[in-house]
C-alpha positions in Angstrom: 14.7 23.4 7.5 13.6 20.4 5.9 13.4 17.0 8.1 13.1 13.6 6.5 10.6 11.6 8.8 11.0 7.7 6.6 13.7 6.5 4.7 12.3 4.0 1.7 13.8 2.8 -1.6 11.9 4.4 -4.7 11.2 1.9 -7.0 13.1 3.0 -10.7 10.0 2.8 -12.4 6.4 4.1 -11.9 5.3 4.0 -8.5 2.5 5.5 -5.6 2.6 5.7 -2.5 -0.1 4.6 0.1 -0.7 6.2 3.5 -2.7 3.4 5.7 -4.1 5.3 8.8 -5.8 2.6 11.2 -8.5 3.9 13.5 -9.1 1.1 16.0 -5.0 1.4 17.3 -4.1 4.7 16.0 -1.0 3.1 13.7 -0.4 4.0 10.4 1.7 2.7 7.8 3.2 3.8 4.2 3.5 1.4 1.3 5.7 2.4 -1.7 3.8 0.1 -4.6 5.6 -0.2 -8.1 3.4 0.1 -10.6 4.7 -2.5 -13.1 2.3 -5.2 -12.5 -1.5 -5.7 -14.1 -3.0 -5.1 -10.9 -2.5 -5.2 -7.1 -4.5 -7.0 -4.9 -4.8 -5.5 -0.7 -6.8 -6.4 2.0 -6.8 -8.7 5.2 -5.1 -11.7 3.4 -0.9 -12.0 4.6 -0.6 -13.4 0.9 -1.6 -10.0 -1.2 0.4 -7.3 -2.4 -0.4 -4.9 0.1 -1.9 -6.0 3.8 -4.0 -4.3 5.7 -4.4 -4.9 9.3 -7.6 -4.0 10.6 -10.7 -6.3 10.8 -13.0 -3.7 8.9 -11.1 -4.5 6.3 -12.5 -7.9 4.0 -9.8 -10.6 3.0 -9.7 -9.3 -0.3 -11.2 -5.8 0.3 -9.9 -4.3 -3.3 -8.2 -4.8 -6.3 -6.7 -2.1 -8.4 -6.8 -2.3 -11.9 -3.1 -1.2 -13.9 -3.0 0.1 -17.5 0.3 1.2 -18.3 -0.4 2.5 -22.0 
């Protein structure tokens, strides 16, 4: 028996998807990220592509790099 535990759009073109599991308030979170941009910036900053809400985290903790060849 199969049980579907999140409903989400799937983006049309390439996409991943990110599990976020936060260890000071035991929350975690899913983001479904198309993959048809040059990169994607994350981190504590409410103005990147993906935010991530926990203070171990710097404002701009990472960006990932895109080559779709």
């Amino acid at each position: 028996m199969k049980h579907d535990v999140l409903s989400y759009d799937i983006p049309e073109d390439n996409y991943m998807i990110l599990e976020q599991i936060s260890k000071t308030n035991d929350t975690k979170s899913i983001h479904v990220v198309s993959l048809d941009h040059n990169e994607l910036w994350m981190g504590w900053g409410k103005d990147l592509d993906i935010w991530i809400s926990d203070i171990s985290v710097s404002w701009v903790h990472a960006i990932l790099k895109i080559d779709n060849k």
